[in-house]
LUMTISE-83268 format. One record per residue (C-alpha): residue in one letter; x, y, z. Coordinates in steps of 0.001 Angstrom, whole numbers, plus 500000, padded with zeros to 6 digits. Example, Ala and Ser with C-alpha at 12.3 -4.5 7.8 and 13.67 -1.06 7.14 Angstrom:
<sites>
{rest=A, c1=512300, c2=495500, c3=507800}
{rest=S, c1=513670, c2=498940, c3=507140}
</sites>
This chain:
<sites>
{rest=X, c1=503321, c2=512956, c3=495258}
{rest=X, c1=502200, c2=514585, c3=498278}
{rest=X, c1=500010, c2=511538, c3=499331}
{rest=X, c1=503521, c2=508942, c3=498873}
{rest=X, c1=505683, c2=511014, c3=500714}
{rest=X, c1=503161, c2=511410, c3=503668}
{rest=X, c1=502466, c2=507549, c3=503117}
{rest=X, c1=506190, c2=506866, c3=503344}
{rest=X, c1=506904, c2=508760, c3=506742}
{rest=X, c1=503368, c2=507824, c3=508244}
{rest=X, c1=503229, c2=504754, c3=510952}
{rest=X, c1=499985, c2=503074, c3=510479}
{rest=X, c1=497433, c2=502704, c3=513281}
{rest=X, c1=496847, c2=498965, c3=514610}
{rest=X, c1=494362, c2=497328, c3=512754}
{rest=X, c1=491814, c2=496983, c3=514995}
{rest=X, c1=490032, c2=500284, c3=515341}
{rest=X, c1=486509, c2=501419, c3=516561}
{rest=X, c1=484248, c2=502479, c3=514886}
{rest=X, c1=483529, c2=505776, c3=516533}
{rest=X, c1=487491, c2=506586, c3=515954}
{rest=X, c1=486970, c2=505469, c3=512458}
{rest=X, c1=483756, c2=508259, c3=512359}
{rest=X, c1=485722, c2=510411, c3=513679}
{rest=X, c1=488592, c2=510421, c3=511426}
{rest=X, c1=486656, c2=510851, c3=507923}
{rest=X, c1=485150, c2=513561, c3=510355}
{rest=X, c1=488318, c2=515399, c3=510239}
{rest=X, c1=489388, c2=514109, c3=506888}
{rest=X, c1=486337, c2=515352, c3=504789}
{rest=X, c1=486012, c2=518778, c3=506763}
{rest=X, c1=482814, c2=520776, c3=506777}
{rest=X, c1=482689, c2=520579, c3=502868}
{rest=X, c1=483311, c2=517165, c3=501737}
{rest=X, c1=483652, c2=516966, c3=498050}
{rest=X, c1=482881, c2=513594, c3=496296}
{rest=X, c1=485337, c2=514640, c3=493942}
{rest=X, c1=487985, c2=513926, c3=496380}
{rest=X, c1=487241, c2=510549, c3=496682}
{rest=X, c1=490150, c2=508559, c3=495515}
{rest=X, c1=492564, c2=510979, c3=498144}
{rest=X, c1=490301, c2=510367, c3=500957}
{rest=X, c1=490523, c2=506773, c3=500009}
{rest=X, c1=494284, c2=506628, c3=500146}
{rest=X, c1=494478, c2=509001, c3=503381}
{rest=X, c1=492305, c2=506207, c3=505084}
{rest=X, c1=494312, c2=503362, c3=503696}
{rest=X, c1=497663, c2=505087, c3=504869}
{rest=X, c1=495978, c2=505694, c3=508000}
{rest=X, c1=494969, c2=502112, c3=508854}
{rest=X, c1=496894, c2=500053, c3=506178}
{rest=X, c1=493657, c2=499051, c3=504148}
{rest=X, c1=489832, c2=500695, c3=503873}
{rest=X, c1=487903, c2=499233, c3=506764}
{rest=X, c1=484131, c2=498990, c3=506254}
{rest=X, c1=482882, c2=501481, c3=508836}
{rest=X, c1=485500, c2=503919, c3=506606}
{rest=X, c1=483668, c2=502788, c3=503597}
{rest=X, c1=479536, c2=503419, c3=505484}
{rest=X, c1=481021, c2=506714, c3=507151}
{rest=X, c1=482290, c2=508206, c3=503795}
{rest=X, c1=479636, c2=506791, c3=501580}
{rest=X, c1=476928, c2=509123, c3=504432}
{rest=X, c1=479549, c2=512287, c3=504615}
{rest=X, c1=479617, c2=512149, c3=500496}
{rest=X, c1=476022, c2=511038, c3=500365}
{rest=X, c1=477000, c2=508394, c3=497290}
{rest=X, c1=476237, c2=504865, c3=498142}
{rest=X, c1=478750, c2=502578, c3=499670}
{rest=X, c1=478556, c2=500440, c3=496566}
{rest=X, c1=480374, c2=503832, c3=494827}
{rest=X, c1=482699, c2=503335, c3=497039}
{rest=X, c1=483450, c2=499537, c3=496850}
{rest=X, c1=483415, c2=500377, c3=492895}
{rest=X, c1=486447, c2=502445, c3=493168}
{rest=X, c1=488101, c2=500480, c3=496038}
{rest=X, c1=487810, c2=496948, c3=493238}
{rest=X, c1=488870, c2=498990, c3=490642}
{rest=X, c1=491932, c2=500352, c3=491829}
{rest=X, c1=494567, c2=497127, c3=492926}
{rest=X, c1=496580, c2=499249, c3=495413}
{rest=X, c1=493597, c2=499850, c3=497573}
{rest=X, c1=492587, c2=496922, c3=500137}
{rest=X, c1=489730, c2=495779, c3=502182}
{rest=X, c1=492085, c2=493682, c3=504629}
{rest=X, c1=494618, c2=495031, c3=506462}
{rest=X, c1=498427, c2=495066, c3=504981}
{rest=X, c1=501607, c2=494569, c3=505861}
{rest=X, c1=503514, c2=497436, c3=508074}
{rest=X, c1=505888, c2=497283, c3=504690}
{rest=X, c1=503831, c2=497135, c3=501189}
{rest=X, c1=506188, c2=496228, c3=498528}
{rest=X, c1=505075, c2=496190, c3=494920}
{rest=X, c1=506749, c2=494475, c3=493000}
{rest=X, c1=506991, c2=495654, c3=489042}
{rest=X, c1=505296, c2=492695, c3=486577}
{rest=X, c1=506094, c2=494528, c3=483204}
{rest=X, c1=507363, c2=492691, c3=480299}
{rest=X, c1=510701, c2=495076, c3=480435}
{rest=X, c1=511203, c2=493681, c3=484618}
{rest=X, c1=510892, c2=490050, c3=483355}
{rest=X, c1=512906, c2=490465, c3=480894}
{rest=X, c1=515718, c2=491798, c3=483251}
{rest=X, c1=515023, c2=488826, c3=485545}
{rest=X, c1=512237, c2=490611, c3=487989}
{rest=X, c1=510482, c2=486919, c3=488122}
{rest=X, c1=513210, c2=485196, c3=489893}
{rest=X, c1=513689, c2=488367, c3=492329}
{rest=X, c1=510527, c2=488479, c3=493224}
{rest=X, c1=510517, c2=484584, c3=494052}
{rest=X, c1=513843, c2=485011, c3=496308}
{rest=X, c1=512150, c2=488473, c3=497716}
{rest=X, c1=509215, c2=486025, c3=499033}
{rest=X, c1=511144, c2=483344, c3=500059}
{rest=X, c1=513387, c2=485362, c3=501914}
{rest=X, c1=510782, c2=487506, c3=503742}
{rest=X, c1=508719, c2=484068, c3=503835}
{rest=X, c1=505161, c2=485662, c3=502741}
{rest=X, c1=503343, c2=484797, c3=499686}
{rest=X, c1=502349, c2=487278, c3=497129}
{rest=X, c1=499459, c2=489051, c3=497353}
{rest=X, c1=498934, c2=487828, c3=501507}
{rest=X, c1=500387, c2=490058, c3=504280}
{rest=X, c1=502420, c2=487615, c3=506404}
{rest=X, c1=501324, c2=486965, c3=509480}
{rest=X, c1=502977, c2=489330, c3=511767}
{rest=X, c1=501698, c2=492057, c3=509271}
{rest=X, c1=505036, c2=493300, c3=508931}
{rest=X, c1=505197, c2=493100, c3=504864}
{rest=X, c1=502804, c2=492322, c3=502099}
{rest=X, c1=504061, c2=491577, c3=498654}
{rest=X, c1=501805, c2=492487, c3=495624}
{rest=X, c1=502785, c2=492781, c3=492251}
{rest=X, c1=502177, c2=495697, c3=490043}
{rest=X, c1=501452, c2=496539, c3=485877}
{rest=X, c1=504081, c2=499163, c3=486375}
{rest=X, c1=506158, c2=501501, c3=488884}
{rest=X, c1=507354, c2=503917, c3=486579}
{rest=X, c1=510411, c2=503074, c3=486791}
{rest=X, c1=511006, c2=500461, c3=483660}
{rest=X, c1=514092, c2=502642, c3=482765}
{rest=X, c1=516107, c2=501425, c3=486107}
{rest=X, c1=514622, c2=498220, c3=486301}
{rest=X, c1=514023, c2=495435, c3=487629}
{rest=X, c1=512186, c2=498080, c3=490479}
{rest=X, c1=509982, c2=498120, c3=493656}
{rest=X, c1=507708, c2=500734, c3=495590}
{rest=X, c1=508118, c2=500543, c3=498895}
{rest=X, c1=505568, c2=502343, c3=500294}
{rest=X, c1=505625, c2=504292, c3=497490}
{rest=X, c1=509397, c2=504535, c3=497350}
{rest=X, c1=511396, c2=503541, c3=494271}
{rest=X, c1=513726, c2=501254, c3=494795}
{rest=X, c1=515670, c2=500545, c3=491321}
{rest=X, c1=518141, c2=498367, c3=489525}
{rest=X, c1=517357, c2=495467, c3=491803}
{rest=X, c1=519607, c2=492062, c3=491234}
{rest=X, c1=520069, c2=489425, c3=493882}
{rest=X, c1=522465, c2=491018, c3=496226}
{rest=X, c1=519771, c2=494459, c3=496585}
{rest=X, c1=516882, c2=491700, c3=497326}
{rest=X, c1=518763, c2=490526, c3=500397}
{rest=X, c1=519631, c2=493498, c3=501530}
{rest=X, c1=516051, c2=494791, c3=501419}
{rest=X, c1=514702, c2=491614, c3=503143}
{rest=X, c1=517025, c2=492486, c3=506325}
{rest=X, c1=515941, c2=495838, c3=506304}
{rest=X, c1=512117, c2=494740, c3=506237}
{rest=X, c1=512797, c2=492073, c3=509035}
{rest=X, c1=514898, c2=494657, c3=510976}
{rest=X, c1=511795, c2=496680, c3=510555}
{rest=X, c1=514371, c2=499732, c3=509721}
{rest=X, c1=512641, c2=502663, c3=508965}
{rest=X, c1=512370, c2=503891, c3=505042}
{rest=X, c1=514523, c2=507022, c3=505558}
{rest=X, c1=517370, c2=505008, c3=506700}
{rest=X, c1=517631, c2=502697, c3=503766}
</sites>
């Protein structure tokens, strides 16, 4: 919980980042004790950081863990809300349960896209939003749903989908909506 609300408040760095700054970040990340066990946070501190795992992140953890970089890319393939290419400012997941479609979350996901103009799965141009789908948000109970950037947004119909398309395109901040 800690690591969504942080991700939900936290304004990404630009994308294109050296890799000196990169060095020093897991630096400061990992501390003077960095624990391999810890892997998976420092992989989602880094993500929320600079909207996907770059692969200087990846070489200067793998050294600071001592594991291989391969370890790494293991976990990073494993687990479908981590990326290797950078993401939208906005990273909506869109719920693909059985329940969702059921309540209609296939069309709302199509209008969601079309509205916003990105394809699923690619961050649109202007990096402003990426669309993925996910197994589940937890929220089947209130569905159709969405995770904003790790916030729930529930009981979605047509009229909600708009409504979050302007706020993405407005780029209005998550607290406000």
């Amino acid at each position: 919980l800690p690591i969504l609300l942080s991700y939900i408040k936290t304004k990404r760095e630009d994308v294109v980042v050296s890799k000196k700054r990169i060095s020093g970040f897991i630096n400061n990340l990992t501390g003077n004790e960095p624990d391999a066990n810890l892997l998976l946070q420092y992989l989602c501190t880094i993500q929320r950081q600079y909207s996907y795992i770059p692969d200087d992140a990846v070489q200067s953890l793998a050294t600071k863990l001592d594991i291989s970089s391969m370890q790494i890319k293991g976990v990073l393939d494993f687990y479908s809300f981590l990326h290797l290419i950078p993401q939208g400012e906005f990273e909506i997941l869109f719920s693909d349960s059985i329940t969702d479609h059921m309540l209609g979350s296939q069309e709302l996901l199509q209008q969601l896209c079309n509205q916003l103009n990105v394809e699923v799965a690619k961050p649109r141009e202007d990096r402003r939003v990426t669309v993925h789908t996910t197994s589940c948000t937890g929220m089947c109970d209130q569905g159709p749903a969405i995770l904003v950037n790790g916030m729930a947004v529930t009981n979605l119909d047509a009229e909600r989908i708009t409504k979050i398309a302007e706020l993405v395109e407005a780029n209005t901040p998550l607290e406000q909506w």
